[in-house]
C-alpha positions in Angstrom: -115.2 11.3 -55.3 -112.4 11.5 -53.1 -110.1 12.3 -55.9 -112.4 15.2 -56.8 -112.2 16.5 -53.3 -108.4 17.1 -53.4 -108.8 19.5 -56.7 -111.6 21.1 -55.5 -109.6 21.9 -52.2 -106.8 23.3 -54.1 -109.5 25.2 -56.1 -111.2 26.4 -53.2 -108.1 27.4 -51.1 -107.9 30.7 -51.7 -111.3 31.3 -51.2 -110.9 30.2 -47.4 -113.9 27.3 -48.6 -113.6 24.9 -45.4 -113.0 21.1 -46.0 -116.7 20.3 -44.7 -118.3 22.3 -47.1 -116.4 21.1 -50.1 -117.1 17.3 -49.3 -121.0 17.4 -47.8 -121.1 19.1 -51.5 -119.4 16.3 -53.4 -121.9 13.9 -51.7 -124.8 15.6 -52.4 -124.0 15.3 -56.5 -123.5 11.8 -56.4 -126.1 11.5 -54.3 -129.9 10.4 -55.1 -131.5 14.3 -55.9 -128.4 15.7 -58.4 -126.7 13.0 -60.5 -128.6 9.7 -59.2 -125.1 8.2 -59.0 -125.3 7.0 -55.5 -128.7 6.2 -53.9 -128.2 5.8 -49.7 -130.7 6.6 -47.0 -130.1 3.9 -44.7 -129.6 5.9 -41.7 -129.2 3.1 -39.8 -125.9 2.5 -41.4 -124.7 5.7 -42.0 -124.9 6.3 -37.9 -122.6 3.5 -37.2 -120.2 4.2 -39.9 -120.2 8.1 -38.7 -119.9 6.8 -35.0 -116.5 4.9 -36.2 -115.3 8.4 -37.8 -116.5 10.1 -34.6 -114.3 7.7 -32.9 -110.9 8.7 -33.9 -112.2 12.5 -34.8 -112.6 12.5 -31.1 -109.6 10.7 -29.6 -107.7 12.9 -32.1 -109.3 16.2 -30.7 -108.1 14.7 -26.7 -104.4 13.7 -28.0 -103.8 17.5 -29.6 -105.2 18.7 -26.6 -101.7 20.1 -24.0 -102.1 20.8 -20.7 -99.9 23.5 -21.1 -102.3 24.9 -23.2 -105.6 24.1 -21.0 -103.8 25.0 -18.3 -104.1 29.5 -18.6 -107.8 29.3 -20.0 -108.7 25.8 -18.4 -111.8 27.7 -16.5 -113.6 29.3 -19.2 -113.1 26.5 -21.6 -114.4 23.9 -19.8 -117.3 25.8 -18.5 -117.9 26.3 -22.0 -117.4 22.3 -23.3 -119.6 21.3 -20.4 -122.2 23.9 -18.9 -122.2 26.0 -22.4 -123.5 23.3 -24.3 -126.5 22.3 -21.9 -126.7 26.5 -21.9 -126.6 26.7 -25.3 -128.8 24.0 -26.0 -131.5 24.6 -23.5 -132.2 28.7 -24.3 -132.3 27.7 -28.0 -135.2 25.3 -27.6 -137.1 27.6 -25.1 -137.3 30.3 -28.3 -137.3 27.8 -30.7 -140.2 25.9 -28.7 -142.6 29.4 -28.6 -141.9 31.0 -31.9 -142.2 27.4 -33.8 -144.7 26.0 -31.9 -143.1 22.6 -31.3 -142.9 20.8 -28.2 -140.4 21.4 -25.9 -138.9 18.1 -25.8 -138.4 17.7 -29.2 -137.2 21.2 -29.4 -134.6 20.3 -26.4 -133.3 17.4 -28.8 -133.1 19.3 -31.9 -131.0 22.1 -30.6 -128.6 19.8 -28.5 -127.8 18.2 -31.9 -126.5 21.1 -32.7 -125.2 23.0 -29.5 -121.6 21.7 -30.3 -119.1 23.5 -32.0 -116.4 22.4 -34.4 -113.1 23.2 -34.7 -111.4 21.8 -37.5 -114.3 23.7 -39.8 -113.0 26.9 -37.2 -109.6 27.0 -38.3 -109.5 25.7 -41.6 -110.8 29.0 -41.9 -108.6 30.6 -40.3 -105.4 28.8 -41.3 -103.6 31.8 -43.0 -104.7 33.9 -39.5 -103.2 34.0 -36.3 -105.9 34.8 -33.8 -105.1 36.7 -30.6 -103.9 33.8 -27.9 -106.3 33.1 -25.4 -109.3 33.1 -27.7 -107.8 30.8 -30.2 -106.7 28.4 -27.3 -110.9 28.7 -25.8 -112.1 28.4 -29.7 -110.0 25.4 -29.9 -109.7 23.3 -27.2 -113.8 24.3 -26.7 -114.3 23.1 -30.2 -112.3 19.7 -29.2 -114.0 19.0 -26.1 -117.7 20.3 -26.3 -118.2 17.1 -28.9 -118.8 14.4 -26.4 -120.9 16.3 -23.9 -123.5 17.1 -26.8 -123.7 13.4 -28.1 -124.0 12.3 -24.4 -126.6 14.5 -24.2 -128.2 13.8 -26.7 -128.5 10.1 -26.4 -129.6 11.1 -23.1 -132.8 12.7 -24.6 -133.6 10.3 -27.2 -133.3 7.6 -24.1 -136.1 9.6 -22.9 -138.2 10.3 -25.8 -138.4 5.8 -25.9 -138.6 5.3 -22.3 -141.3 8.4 -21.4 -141.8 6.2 -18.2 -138.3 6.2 -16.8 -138.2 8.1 -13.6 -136.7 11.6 -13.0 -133.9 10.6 -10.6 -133.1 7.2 -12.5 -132.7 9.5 -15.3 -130.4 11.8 -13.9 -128.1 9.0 -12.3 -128.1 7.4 -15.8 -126.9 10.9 -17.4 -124.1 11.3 -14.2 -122.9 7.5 -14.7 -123.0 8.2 -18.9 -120.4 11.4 -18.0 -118.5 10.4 -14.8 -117.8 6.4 -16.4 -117.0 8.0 -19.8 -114.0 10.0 -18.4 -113.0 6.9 -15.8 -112.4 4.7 -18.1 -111.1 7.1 -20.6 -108.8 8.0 -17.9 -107.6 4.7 -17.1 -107.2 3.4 -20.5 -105.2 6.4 -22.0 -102.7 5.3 -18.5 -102.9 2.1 -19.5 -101.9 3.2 -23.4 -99.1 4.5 -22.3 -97.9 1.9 -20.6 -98.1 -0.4 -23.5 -96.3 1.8 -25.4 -93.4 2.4 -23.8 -93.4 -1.8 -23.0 -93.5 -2.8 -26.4 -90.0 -2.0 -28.4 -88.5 -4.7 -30.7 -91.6 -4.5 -33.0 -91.8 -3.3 -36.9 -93.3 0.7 -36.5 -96.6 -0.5 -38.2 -97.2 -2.8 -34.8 -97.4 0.8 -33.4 -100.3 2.3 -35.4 -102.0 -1.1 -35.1 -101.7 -0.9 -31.5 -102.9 2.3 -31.1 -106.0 1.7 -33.0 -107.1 -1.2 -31.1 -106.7 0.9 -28.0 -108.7 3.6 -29.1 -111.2 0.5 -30.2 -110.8 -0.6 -27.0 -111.6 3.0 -25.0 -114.9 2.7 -26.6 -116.3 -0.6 -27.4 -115.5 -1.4 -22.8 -116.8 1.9 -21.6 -120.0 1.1 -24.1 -120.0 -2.4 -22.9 -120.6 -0.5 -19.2 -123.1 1.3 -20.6 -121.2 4.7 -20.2 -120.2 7.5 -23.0 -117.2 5.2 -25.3 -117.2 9.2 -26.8 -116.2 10.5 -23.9 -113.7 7.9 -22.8 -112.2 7.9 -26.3 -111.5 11.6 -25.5 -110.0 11.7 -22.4 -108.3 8.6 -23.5 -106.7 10.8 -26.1 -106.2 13.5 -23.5 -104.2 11.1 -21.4 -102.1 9.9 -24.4 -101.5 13.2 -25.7 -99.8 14.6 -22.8 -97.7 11.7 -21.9 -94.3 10.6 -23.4 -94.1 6.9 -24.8 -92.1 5.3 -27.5 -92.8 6.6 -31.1 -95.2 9.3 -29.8 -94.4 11.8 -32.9 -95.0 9.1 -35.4 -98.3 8.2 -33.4 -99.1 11.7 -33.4 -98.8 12.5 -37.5 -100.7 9.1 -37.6 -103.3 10.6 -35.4 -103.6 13.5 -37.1 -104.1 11.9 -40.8 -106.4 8.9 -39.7 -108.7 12.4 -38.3 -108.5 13.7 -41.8 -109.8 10.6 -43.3 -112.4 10.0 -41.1 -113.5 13.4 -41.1 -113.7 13.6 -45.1 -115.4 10.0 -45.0 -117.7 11.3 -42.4 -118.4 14.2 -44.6 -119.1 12.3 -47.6 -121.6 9.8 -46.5 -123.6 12.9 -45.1 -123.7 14.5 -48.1 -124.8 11.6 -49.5 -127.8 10.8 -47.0 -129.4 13.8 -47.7 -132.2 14.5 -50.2 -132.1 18.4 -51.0 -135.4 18.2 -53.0 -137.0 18.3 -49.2 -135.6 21.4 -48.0 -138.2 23.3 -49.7 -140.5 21.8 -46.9 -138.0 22.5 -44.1 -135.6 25.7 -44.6 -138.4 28.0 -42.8 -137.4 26.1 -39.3 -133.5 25.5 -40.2 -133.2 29.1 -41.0 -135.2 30.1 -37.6 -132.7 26.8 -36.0 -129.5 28.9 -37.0 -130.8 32.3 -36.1 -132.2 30.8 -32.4 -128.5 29.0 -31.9 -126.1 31.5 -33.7 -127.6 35.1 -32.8 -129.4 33.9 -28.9 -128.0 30.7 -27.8 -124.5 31.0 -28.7 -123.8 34.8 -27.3 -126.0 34.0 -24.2 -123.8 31.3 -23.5 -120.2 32.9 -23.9 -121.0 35.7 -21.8 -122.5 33.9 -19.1 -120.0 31.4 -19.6 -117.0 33.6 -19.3 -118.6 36.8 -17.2 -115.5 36.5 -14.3 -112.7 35.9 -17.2 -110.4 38.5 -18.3 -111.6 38.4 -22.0 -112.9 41.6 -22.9 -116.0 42.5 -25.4 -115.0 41.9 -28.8 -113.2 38.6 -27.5 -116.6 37.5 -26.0 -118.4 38.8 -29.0 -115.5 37.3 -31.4 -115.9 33.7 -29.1 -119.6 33.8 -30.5 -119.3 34.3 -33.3 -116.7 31.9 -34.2 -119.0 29.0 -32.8 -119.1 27.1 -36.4 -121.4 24.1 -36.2 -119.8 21.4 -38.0 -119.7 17.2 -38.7 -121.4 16.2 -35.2 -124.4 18.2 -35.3 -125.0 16.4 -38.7 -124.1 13.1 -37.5 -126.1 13.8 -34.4 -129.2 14.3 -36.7 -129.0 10.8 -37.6 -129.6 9.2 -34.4 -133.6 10.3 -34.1 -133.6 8.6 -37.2 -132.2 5.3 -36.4 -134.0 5.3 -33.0 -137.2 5.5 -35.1 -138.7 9.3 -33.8 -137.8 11.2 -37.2 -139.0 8.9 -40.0 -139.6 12.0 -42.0 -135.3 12.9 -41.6 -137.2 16.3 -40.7 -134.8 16.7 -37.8 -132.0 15.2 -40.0 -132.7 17.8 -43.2 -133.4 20.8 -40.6 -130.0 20.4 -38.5 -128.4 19.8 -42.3 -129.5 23.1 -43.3 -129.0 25.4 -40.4 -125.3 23.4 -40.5 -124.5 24.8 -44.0 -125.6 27.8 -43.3 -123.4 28.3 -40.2 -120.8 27.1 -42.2 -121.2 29.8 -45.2 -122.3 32.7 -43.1 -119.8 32.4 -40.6 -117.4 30.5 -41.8 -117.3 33.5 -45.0 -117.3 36.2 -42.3 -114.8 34.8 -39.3 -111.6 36.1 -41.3 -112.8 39.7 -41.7 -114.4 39.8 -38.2 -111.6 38.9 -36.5 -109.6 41.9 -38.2 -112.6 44.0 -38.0 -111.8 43.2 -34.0 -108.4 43.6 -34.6 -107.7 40.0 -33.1 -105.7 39.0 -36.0 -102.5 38.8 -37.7 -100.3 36.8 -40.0 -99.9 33.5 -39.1 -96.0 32.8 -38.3 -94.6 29.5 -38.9 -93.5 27.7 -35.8 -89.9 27.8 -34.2 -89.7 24.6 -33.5 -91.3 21.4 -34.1 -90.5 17.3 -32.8 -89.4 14.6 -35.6 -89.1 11.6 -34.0 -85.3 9.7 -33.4 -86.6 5.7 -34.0 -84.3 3.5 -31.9 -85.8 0.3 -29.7 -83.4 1.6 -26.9 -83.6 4.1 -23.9 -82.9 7.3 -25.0 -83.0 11.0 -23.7 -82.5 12.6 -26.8 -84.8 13.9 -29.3 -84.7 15.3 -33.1 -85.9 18.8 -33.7 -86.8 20.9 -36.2 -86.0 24.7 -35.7 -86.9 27.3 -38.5 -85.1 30.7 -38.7 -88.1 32.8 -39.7 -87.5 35.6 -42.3 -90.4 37.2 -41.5 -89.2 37.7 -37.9 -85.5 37.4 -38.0 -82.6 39.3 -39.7 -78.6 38.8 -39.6 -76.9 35.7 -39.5 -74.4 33.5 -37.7 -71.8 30.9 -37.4 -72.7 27.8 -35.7 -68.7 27.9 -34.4 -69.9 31.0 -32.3 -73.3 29.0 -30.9 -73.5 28.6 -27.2 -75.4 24.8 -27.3 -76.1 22.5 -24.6 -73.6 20.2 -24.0 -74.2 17.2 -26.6 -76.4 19.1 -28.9 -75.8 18.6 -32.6 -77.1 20.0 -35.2 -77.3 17.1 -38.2 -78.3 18.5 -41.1 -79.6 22.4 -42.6 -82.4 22.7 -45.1 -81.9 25.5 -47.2 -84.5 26.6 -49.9 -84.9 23.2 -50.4 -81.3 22.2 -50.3 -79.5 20.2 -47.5 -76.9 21.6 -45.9 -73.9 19.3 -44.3 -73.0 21.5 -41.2 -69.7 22.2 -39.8 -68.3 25.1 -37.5 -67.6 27.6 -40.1 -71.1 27.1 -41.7 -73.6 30.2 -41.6 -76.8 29.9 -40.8 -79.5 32.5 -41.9 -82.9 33.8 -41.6 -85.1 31.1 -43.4 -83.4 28.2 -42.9 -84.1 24.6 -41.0 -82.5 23.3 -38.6 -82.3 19.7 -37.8 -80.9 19.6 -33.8 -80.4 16.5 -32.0 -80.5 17.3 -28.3 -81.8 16.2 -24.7 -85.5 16.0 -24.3 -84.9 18.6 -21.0 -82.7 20.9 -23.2 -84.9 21.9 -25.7 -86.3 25.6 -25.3 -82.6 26.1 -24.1 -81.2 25.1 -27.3 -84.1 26.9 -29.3 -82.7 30.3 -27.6 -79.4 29.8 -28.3 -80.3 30.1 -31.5 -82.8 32.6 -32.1 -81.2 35.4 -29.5 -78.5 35.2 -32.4 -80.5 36.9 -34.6 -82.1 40.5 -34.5 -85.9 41.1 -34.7 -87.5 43.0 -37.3 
């Protein structure tokens, strides 16, 4: 299966198919209804395993998350992770409750399974696009941080579909203590991360990655134990992490990164394999009306409320609604009525499923052309410069870079004898067409090559300009 998911990616790729799609598929022909292969519907099971996915999906979303990045649309994005999904969520199940007929609770707990948006099915779409600024950094970090605030929601609601006789005020103080302990100890344990990190030195790299998942373990299993969100926490955990230096902290972050992938294509798989697609003929009526309520009322209610006092003009609001894909945490969502014994039918499982996949093909088909319809979009440029990491056990200041001459953006050449570089800078080693380069003075650099520059951690955009104000712009 997971063999079969690679070539159909490299299949797919030029048809902009996201990695979602392409797996949930693959589990649905081995599963019970196509090939019979693999019979699963022990939802039970498959919720814990997809809460262990969710786990590092989730601390993986905090640790990519900058604050320099947050920091020029931190208003509208957090309004939108927080307040939009309880938004989005609540004027979806007021439609869906009157044209459907079903009761509003249950309609309130359908549509805040899926209120959450995701962002790796967002720009895996959009990987060949470069989106105009802001809106990708709200679609993004939105994407990243809505997650935990619609599984703590969530929970919240099936709490009270058991419990009908919990009080009104308990419940509230048990939904503030779920948030507020869920970023506390997330808080705290990402400081205390960080800490350990940069403690622990004379150890093999693979004590690293060990360490780090035990912490992110750790971020969730204690803030569970206290009966707060371990989603949250394992977010801000991440968040905490992320923008913080420590030993190894490139290495951690490619490990990051990867061990998301995984998860996320496990995740994926096991969901395609729960489902039974012989039953959607009894359920597509309400997961078509599901995606219409959320994508078309919902969603665009939401954004514009959500960012009325921004700068973002019309088509980015309208662009910002649109490109609210519903991904793996709806899905996995869908599985918790199931194990808490209220959807013995998987209706609510099969319906969020459906209106899911077809968020992901109708938008997910039209999000490229939209955006240059809008004219939000461009080429995407690679990146100037990027961290490798410099392994020693000792103190250091310096840091290995990568710096690429871009030849869709640069022109001209010049000798690295005739660089003005910080004091101590050096660069090591030139990657050309997929040749290395030994550098010395006389050697010329051109548009399209790599750069590999040791220099001070404080010195880094200074060397980067040094180099690329010796080129012309196209």
């Amino acid at each position: 299966m997971i063999i079969l998911i690679v070539f159909s990616a490299v299949i797919c790729r030029r048809l902009n198919i996201p990695l979602i799609l392409i797996s949930l598929s693959i589990g649905i022909i081995f599963g019970s209804d196509v090939t019979g292969l693999i019979y699963f519907d022990d939802t039970q099971l498959a919720k814990e395993l997809a809460n262990m996915a969710l786990i590092f999906v989730l601390f993986a979303g905090g640790f990519d998350t900058k604050y320099s990045n947050l920091k020029p649309v931190i208003k509208p994005t957090m309004i939108l992770a927080t307040v939009g999904v309880l938004l989005t969520a609540s004027i979806a199940a007021i439609v869906f409750c009157v044209i459907s007929g079903w009761p509003l609770l249950k309609s309130m707990l359908l549509c805040t399974i899926i209120s959450s948006t995701d962002a790796a099915a967002v720009f895996s779409i959009l990987h060949n696009r470069s989106i105009n600024k802001n809106v990708s950094l709200i679609a993004e970090i939105e994407s990243a941080a809505n997650d935990p605030m619609a599984i703590t929601s969530t929970i919240f609601i099936i709490q009270l579909m058991i419990n009908s006789k919990i009080s009104g005020f308990v419940s509230i103080f048990l939904f503030i203590w779920q948030v507020v302990g869920g970023v506390a100890f997330g808080i705290v344990i990402g400081f205390i991360g960080v800490y350990l990190f940069n403690k622990i030195r004379n150890i093999d790299v693979g004590y690293f990655y060990l360490l780090l998942i035990g912490m992110i373990l750790f971020s969730f299993g204690f803030t569970d134990f206290c009966k707060a969100s371990g989603m949250l926490s394992v977010f801000f955990t991440g968040l905490i992490m992320g923008n913080k230096k420590f030993s190894y902290k490139n290495g951690i972050s490619s490990f990051t990164e990867t061990l998301a992938f995984i998860s996320n294509v496990m995740l994926y798989v096991l969901l395609g394999l729960l489902v039974f697609p012989r039953n959607f003929s009894k359920i597509w009526l309400p997961g078509v009306l599901l995606f219409l309520v959320v994508t078309f009322i919902g969603r665009p209610i939401t954004v514009f409320i959500c960012t009325l006092f921004t700068k973002l003009s019309l088509k980015e609001q309208i662009f910002l609604s649109w490109s609210g894909i519903r991904g793996s945490v709806p899905i996995v969502l869908a599985t918790y009525p199931a194990a808490a014994g209220l959807d013995n039918q998987h209706q609510i499982f099969n319906i969020v499923f459906f209106a899911v996949t077809l968020s992901i093909i109708v938008q997910g088909a039209t999000i490229p052309k939209f955006a240059d319809i809008l004219k939000l979009s461009s080429k995407r440029t690679s990146k100037g410069k990027a961290g490798m990491d410099l392994v020693t056990i000792h103190e250091t200041n310096y840091e290995l870079i990568e710096i690429f001459i871009d030849d869709e953006t640069f022109k001209g050449e010049c000798k690295i004898s005739d660089l003005s570089l910080p004091i101590g800078t050096t660069i090591t080693m030139i990657n050309r067409g997929g040749s290395i380069v030994a550098p010395s003075g006389h050697t010329i650099i051109y548009p399209g090559d790599i750069l590999f520059v040791l220099v001070d951690k404080n010195k880094i955009d200074e060397c980067t300009k040094a180099i690329l104000r010796m080129f012309l712009k196209k």
